[in-house]
C-alpha positions in Angstrom: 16.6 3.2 6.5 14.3 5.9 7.1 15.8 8.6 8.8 19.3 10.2 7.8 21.7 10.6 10.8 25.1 13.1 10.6 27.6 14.0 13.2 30.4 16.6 13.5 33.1 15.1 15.9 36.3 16.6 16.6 38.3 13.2 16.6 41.2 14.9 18.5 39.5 15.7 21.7 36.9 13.2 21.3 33.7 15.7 21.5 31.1 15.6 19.3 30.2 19.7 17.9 26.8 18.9 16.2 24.4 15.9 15.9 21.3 16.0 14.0 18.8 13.9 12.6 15.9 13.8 10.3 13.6 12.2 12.8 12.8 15.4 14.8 12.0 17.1 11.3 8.4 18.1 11.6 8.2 18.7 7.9 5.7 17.1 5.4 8.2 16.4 2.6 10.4 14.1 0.6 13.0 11.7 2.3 15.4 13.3 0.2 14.4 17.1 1.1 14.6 16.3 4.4 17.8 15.2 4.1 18.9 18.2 2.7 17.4 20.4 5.3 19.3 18.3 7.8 22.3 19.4 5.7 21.7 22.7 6.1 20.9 22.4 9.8 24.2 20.9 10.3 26.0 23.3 8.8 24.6 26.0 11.0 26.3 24.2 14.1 28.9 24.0 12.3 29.4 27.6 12.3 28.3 27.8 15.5 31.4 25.6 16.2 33.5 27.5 14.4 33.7 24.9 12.3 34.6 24.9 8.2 35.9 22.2 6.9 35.0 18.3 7.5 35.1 14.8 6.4 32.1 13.8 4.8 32.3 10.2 5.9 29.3 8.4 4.1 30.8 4.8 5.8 29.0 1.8 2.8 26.5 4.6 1.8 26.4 4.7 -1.7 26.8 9.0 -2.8 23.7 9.5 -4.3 20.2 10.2 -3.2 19.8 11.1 0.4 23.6 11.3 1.0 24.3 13.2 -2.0 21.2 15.5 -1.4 22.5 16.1 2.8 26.0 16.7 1.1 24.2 19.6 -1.0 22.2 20.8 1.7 25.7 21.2 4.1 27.7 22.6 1.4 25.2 25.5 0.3 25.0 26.1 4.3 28.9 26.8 4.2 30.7 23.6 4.8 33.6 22.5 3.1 34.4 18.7 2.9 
């Protein structure tokens, strides 16, 4: 549990549009504020994508903490869940 994982997958065709992690981060900081850098990182795929609006799929994740701070970070870099 120490690295935060998110994907953008276009379930239609099968392809995934973004991937990120916060293992390749080479920031010092938090857990949490790297989490919601990777939020913002995915969100600029996103656009990159052409992509607005997803499903934020947390899967047993409880929202709060590093799941709620990545939803922040990908919702002030644009995305709409």
């Amino acid at each position: 549990n120490q690295h935060v994982w998110a994907h953008i997958i276009d379930d239609l065709h099968g392809k995934t549009l973004a991937s990120g992690n916060t293992k390749v981060l080479k920031t010092k900081s938090t857990k949490t504020e790297k989490a919601y850098t990777l939020g913002q990182e995915i969100a600029k795929m996103a656009k990159t994508a052409k992509v607005t609006h997803v499903r934020f799929d947390r899967g047993l994740s409880s929202y709060h903490g590093r799941v709620e701070s990545f939803a922040k970070g990908a919702r002030d870099g644009g995305l709409k869940f």
